[in-house]
N, C-alpha and C positions, 0 to 999 in steps of 0.2 A: 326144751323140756322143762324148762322153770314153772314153779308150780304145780308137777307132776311129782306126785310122791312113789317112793322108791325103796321099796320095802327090802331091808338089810338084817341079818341079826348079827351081834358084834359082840365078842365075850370084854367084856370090860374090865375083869379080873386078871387078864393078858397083858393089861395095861399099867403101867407103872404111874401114872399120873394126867393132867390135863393137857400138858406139852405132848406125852405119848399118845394119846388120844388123836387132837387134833393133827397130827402129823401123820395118823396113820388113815385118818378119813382126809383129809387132803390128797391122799396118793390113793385112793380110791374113787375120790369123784374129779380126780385131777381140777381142784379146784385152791385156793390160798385161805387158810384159818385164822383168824386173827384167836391167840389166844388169850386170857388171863396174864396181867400182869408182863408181859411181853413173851413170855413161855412161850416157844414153839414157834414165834408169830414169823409171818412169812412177806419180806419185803417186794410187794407187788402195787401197783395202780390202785391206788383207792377203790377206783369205779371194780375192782374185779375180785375184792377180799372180801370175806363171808364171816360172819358168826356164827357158832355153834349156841342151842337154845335146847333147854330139855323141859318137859313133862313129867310132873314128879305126880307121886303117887297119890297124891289128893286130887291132881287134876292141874294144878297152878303150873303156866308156863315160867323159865326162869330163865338166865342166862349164865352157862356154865362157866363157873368160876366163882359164882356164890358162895358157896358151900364147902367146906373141905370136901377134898376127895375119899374119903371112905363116910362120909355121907352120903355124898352125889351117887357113889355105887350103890349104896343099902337104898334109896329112893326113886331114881331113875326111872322110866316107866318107856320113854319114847323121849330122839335126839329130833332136832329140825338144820339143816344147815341155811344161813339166811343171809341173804345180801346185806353188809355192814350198813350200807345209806337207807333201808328198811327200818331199822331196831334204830 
């Protein structure tokens, strides 16, 4: 299914931070997140850990963890989860 995209909607305001985040879309696509800063990050095989990647509201792809997080919520638009050896 890589490269099928997989239309989700996620209250983000549920969410306490970018470690909460990533750990809860991990246990939904049962997949490994590498987060920010090590937050959350999930010690797995390189070949099989992912990044998280957002669309903010001008259009610019970014990589989450740019941004403080009550920016990233006020801007957000669309998440991508992406093989770490891609980015």
């Amino acid at each position: 299914m890589e490269g099928v995209p997989i239309g989700r909607k996620l209250d983000l305001l549920c969410h306490n931070g970018y470690g909460d985040l990533s750990e809860t879309l991990a246990g939904m696509f049962k997949t490994s997140i590498l987060c920010p800063n090590g937050i959350g990050a999930h010690s797995v095989s390189e070949k099989k850990q992912c990044v998280l990647t957002y669309e903010d509201e001008e259009g610019d792809w970014m990589m989450v963890g740019d941004v403080p997080w009550e920016v990233f919520t006020s801007t957000v638009k669309r998440l991508k989860i992406t093989r770490a050896e891609r980015c």
